[in-house]
C-alpha positions in Angstrom: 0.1 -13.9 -36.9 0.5 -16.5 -39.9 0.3 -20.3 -38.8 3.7 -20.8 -38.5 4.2 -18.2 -35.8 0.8 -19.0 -34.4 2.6 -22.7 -33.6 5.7 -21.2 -32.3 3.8 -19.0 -30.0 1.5 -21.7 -28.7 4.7 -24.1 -28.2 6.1 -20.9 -25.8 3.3 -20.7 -24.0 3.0 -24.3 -22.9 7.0 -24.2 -22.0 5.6 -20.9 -20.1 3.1 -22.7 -18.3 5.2 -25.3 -17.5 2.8 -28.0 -19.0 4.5 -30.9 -21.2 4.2 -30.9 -25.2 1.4 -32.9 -26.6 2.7 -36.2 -28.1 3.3 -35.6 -31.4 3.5 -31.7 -30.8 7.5 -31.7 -31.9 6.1 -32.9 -35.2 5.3 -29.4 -36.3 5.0 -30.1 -40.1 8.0 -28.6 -41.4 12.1 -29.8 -40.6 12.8 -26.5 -39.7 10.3 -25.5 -37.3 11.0 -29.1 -35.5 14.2 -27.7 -35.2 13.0 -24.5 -34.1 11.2 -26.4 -31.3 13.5 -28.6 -30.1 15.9 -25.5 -29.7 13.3 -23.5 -27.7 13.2 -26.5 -25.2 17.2 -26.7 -24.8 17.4 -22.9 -24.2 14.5 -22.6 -22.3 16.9 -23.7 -19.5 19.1 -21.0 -20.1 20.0 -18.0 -17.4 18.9 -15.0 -18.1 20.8 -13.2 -21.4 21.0 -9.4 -22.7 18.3 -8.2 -25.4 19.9 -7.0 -28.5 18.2 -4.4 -29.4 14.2 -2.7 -28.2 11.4 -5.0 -30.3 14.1 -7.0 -31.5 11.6 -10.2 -30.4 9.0 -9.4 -32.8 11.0 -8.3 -35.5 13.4 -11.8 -35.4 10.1 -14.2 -34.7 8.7 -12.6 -38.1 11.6 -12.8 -40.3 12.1 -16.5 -39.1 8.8 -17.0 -39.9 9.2 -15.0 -43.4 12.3 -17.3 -43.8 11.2 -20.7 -43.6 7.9 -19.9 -45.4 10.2 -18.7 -48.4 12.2 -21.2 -48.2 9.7 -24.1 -48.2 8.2 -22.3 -51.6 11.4 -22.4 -53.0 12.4 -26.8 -52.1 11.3 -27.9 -56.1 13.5 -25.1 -57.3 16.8 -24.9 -55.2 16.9 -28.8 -54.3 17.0 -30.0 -50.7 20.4 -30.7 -50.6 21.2 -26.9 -50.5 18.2 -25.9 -48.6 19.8 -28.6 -45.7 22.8 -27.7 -45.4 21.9 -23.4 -45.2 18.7 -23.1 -43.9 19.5 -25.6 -40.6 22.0 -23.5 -39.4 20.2 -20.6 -39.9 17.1 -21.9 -38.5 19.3 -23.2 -35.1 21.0 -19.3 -35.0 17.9 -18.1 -35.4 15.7 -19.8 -32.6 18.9 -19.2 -30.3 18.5 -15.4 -31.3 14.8 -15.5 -30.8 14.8 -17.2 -27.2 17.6 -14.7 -26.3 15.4 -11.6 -27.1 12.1 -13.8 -25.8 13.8 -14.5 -22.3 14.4 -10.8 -21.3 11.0 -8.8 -23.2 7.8 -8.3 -20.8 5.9 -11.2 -23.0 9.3 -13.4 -22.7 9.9 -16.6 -20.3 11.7 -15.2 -17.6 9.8 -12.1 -16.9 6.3 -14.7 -17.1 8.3 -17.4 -15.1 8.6 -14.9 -12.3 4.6 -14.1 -12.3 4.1 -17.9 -13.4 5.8 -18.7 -9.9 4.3 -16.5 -7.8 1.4 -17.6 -9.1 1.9 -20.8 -8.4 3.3 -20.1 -4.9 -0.2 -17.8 -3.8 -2.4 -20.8 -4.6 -0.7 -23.4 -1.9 -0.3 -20.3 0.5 -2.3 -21.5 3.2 -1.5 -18.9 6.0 1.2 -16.4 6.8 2.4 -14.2 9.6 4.4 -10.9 9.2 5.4 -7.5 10.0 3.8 -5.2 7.7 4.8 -1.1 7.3 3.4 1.2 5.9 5.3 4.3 4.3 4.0 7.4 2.7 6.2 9.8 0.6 5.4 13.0 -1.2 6.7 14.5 -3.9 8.9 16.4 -2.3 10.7 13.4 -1.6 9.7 13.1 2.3 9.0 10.0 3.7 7.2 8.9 7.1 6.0 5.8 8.5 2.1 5.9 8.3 1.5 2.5 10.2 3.2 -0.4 11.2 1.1 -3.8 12.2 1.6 -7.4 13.0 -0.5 -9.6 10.8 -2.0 -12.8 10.4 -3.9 -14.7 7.8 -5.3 -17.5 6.9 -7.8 -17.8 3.7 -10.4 -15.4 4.4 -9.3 -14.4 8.0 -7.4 -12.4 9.7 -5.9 -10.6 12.7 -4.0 -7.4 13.0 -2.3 -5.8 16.0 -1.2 -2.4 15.8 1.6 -0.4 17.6 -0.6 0.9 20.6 -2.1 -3.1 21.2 -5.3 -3.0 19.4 -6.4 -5.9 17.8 -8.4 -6.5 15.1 -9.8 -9.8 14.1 -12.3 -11.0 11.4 -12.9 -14.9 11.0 -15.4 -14.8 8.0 -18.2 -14.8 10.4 -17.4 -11.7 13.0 -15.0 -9.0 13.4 -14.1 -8.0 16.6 -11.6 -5.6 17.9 -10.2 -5.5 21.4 -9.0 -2.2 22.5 -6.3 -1.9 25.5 -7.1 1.7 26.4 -10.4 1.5 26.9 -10.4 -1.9 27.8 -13.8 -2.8 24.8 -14.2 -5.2 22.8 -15.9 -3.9 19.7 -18.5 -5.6 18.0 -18.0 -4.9 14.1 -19.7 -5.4 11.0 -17.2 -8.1 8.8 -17.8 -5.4 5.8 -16.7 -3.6 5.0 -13.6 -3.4 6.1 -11.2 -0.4 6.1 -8.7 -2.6 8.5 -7.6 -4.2 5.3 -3.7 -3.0 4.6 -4.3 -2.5 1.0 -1.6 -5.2 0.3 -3.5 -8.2 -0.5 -1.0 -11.1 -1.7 -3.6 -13.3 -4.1 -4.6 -9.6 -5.2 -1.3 -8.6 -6.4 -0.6 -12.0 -8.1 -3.2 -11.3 -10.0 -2.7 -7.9 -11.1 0.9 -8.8 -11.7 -0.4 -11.4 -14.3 -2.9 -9.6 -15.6 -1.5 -6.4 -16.6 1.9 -5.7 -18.8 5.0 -5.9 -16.8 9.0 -5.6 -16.7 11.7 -7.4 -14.7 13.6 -4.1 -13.3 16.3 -6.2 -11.4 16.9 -7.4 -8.4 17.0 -5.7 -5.2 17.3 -7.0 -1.5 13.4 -5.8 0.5 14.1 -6.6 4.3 17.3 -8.7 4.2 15.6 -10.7 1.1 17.1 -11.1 -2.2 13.8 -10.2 -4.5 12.8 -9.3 -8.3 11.5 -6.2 -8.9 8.6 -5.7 -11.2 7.4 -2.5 -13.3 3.6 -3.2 -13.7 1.6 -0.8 -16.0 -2.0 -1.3 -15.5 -3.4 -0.2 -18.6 -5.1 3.2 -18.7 -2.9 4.0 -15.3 0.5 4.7 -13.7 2.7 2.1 -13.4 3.7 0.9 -9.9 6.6 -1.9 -8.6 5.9 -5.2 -6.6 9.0 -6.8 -5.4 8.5 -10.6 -5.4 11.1 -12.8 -2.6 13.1 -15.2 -4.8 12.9 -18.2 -1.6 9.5 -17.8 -1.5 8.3 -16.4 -4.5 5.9 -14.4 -2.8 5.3 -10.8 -2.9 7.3 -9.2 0.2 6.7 -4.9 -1.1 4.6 -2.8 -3.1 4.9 0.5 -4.1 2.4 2.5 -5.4 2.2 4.9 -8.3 2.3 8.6 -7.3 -1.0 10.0 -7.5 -2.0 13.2 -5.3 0.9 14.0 -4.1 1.2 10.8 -2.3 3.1 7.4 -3.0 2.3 4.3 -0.6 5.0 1.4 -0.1 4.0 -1.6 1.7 6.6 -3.5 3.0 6.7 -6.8 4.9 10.0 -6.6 7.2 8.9 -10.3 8.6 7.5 -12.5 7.1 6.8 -16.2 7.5 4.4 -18.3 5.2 2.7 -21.8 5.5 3.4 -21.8 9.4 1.1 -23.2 12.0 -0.9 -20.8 13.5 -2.6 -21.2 16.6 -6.4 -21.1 15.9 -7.2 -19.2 19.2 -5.9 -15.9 17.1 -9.3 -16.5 15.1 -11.4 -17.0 18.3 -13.5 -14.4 19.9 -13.1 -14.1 23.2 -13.7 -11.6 25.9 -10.8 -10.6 27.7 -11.2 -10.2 31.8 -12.2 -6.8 32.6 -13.2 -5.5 29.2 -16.9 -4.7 28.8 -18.4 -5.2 24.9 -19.8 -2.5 23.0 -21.9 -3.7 20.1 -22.1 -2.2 17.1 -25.0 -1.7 14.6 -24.4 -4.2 12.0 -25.4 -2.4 9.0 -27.4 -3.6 5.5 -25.9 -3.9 2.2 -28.1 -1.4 -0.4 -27.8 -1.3 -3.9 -28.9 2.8 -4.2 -27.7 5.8 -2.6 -31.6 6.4 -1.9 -32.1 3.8 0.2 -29.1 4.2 2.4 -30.6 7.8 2.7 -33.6 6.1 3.7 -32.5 3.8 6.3 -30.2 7.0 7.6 -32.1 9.8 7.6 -29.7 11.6 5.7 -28.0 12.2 2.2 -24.3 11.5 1.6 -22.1 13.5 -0.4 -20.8 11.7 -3.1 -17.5 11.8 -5.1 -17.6 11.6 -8.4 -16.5 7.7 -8.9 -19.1 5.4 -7.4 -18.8 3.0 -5.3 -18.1 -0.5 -5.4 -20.9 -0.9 -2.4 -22.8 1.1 0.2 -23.9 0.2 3.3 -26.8 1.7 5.5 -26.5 2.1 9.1 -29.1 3.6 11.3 -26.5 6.5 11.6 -24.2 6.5 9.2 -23.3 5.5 5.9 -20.3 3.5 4.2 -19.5 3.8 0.8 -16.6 0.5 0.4 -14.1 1.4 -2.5 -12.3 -1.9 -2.1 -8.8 -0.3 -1.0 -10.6 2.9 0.4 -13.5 3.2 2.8 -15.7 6.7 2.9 -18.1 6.7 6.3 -20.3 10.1 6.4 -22.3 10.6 9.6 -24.7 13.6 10.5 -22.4 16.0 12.5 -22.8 16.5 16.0 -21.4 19.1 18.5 -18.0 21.0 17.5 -15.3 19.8 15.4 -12.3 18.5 17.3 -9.3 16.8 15.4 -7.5 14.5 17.2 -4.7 16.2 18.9 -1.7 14.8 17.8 -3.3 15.0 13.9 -1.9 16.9 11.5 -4.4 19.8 10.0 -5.4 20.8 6.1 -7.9 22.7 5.1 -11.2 21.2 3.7 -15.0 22.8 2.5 -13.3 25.8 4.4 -12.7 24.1 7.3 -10.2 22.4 9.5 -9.0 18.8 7.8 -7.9 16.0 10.1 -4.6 13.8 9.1 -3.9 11.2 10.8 -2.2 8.0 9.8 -4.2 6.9 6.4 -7.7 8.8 7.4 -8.7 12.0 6.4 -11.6 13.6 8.4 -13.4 17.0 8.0 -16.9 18.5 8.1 -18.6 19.8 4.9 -22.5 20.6 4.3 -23.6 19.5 7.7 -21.8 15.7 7.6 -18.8 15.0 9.2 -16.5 12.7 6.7 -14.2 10.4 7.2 -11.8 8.1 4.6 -9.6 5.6 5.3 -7.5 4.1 2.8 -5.1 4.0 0.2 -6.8 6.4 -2.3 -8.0 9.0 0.4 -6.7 11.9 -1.1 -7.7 11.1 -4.3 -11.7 10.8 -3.3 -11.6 13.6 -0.9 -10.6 16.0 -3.0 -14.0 14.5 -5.6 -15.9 15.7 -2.8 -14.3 18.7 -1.2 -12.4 20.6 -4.7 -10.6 23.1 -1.9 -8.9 19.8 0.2 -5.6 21.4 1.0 -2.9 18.8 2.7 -0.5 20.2 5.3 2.5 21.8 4.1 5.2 20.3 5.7 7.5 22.6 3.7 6.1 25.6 5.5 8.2 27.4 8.0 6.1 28.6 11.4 9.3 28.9 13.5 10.2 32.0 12.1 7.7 33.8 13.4 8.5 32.8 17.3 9.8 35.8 18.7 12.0 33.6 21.7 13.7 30.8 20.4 14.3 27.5 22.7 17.5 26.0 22.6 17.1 22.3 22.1 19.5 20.0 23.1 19.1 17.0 20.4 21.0 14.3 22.6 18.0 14.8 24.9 15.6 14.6 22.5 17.0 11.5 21.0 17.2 9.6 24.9 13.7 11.0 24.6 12.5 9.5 21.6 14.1 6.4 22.8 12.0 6.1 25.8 8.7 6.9 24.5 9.4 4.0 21.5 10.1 1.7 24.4 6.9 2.5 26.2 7.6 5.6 28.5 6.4 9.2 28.4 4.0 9.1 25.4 2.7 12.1 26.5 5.5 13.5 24.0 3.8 12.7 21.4 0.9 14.9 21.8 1.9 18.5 21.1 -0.7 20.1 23.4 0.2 17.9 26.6 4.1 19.0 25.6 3.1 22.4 25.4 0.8 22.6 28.7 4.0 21.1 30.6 6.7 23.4 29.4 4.3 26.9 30.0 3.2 25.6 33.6 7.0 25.2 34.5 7.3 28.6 33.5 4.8 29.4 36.2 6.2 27.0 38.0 9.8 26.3 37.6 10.1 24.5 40.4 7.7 22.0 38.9 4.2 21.0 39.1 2.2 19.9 41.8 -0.9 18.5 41.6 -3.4 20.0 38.8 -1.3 22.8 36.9 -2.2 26.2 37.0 -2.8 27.1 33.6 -5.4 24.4 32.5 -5.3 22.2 29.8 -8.6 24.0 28.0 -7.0 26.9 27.5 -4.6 25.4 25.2 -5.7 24.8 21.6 -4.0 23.4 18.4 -4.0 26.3 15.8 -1.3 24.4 12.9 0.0 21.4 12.7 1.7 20.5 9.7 3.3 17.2 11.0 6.4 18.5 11.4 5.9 21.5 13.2 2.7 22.8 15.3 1.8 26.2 16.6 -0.5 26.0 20.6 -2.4 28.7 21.5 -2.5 29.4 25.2 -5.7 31.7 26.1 -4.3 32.5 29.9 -1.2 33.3 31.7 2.4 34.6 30.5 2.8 32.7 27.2 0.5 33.5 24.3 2.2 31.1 21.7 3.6 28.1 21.8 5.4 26.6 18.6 7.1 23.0 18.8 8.6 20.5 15.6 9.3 17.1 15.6 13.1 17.0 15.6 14.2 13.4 15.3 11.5 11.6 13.3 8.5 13.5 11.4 5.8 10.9 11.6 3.3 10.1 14.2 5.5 8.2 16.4 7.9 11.3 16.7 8.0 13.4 19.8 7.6 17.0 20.0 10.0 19.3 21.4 9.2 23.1 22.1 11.6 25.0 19.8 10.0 28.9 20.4 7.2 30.8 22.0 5.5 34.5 22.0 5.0 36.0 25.5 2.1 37.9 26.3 
């Protein structure tokens, strides 16, 4: 840039930053950039206009610039009468042009004023509370909810209660997490800390200023009128952050599709700068829970001397990470967003029943929710986190996710009719509380082959056990049970109503021995 635009540009900038001109600022040297000035304050008020034409902003700043430079070479020869009565008009048309095409580019005031605002609205956030859901969509276009939690913050803390009542709390000083089923109270290490959403507000606002970025409109997130944001991180994909236009706070992100696999976070509540009550922050041991403490870990700055502390060597992906932490059992590599914890394995490999399966170092792969679990070289490997697929597959190169396109139902050679009313009164019930045992396609499918036994229904412990049933596919839409004993070989069952892992499963088909 020459002088004259260098001024111009600085003069933007402060309007940007909302900061007042420097006395004497307006005083630019030349009539015609004063002017120029003065006009960028008046329209700086203005709603947002349409851009003429792509790099239209760049080309007018520098043929203004060209203009008055030529013209000021040229005062001794054409007089200043003439230059002021042509070269002001032009020079007011022309900074009305140039805010017009400034207002509505990425570098422009608009697009900044957004980020400048929700900048300016992180740094008072003292606290919020909120809904928070997680969705997952692949590219074939389907979508599922991966997890939806009740949150609270406030600076550094937090608490976080998910669907099934476990709570998750770190103050700065401990984490705890209390745990319903089992009636525990964990004792946790405060890092890492894979309970993170991956949806950090100050984070975002950051990024968001940081990195190159559109206004894409406006869309409403939640019952909340917000401004949607292209962001293209440099190097990357981009990715969209909506921002709420009350609060000027981010409400959703979305990110960029990357494995396969595209995240949205969305807040469908949320509440800043409220009183919270500071018992949400407090340990405490709830009556009739016992505490299980946990190893707290150390902080090692080699791969070597986690091994040592660990008696063991982790696999490693190919991008290091950020920090690695060295338990007397295990060790955590912390990728910020993403958390890797390899242990030594111990006894067989069982995936959690309702998971969905992949394949991984030849092996069964574990989905469930945002963690990915296999066994691979004698270590049993699990990652959490927003870019689990992504570091899996650096560390297992055959990491096959399940196909939910896949058919199995075809092969059932007797088909169940389903009635879907039924289903949906039964979907209904279990999200209100009742029956979760739907949920879990090996309890549905020991239930519906013992009242074949037993059609009558079943009294006391059913005849064929529940170890002789065993999850062979699960793609998290459909599943296949193998029964080992009694007049069904086969069992295959699909989540009718809703394919995530709060959808029930209903037995569609099964092979008789």
């Amino acid at each position: 840039m020459n002088e004259l635009e260098n001024k111009l540009s600085d003069y933007i900038d402060a309007l940007n930053a909302e900061q007042e001109p420097e006395k004497g600022q307006l005083a630019a040297g030349t009539p015609e950039l004063e002017k120029l000035m003065a006009t960028v304050l008046q329209v700086r008020t203005l709603k947002e206009p349409a851009l003429p034409a792509p790099g239209y902003p760049k080309r007018l700043a520098k043929a203004v610039a060209v203009q008055i430079q030529e013209n000021n070479s040229s005062n001794y020869q054409r007089g200043r009468r003439l230059r002021n009565r042509w070269i002001g008009p032009f020079v007011a048309l022309a900074a009305g042009l140039l805010l017009v095409a400034v207002l509505t580019s990425w570098t422009g005031l608009f697009n900044r004023d957004v980020v400048y605002a929700m900048e300016k609205a992180v740094v008072s956030l003292s606290n919020y509370h909120g809904i928070l859901e997680v969705r997952s969509r692949n590219a074939a276009g389907e979508e599922w909810l991966a997890r939806r939690v009740e949150l609270w913050s406030e600076g550094d803390k937090y608490a976080m209660r998910q669907d099934d009542g476990t709570l998750t709390v770190n103050n700065g000083e401990r984490k705890w997490q209390v745990r319903p089923q089992s009636k525990e109270v964990a004792l946790l290490p405060p890092a890492p800390d894979p309970a993170k959403t991956g949806f950090d507000l100050r984070d975002e606002a950051k990024r968001a200023k940081q990195y190159p970025h559109t206004v894409a409109g406006t869309e409403l997130v939640a019952g909340r009128q917000a401004t949607k944001l292209e962001i293209s991180p440099p190097g990357g994909l981009p990715y969209y952050l909506w921002i709420d236009a009350e609060t000027n706070l981010p409400v959703q992100l979305q990110t960029a599709m990357q494995n396969a696999l595209m995240t949205t976070f969305t807040f469908t509540s949320f509440e800043p700068n409220m009183p919270i009550d500071p018992h949400v922050f407090t340990y405490q041991q709830p009556e009739g829970y016992t505490v299980v403490e946990k190893d707290p870990g150390q902080l090692v700055a080699t791969v070597q001397e986690a091994a040592v502390i660990s008696n063991f060597t982790p696999l490693l992906p190919q991008e290091a990470p950020g920090r690695i932490f060295a338990f007397q059992d295990r060790i955590v590599l912390d990728y910020g967003d993403t958390t890797i914890i390899e242990t030594v394995a111990q006894e067989s490999f069982e995936p959690v029943a309702n998971s969905a399966l992949g394949t991984a170092a030849g092996g069964p792969l574990e989905v469930w929710w945002e963690r990915l679990r296999w066994r691979q070289e004698g270590l049993e490997i699990q990652i959490d986190g927003i870019r689990r697929v992504e570091l899996a597959g650096q560390i297992a190169a055959d990491l096959t996710l399940p196909d939910n396109g896949q058919n199995l139902l075809n092969r059932a050679q007797v088909k169940v009719p389903v009635d879907l009313e039924i289903v949906k009164a039964n979907q209904q019930q279990v999200d209100r509380g009742s029956s979760p045992w739907q949920l879990d396609p090996l309890q549905v499918a020991t239930t519906f082959v013992n009242l074949k036994v037993t059609p009558d229904g079943i009294q006391g412990e059913p005849l064929i056990p529940a170890s002789a049933f065993k999850l062979a596919v699960n793609n998290g839409a459909q599943a296949v049970v193998e029964v080992t004993g009694g007049p069904i070989k086969q069992v295959y069952l699909e989540r009718l109503v809703r394919q995530d892992e709060t959808g029930i499963w209903s037995v569609v088909g099964y092979d008789p021995r």
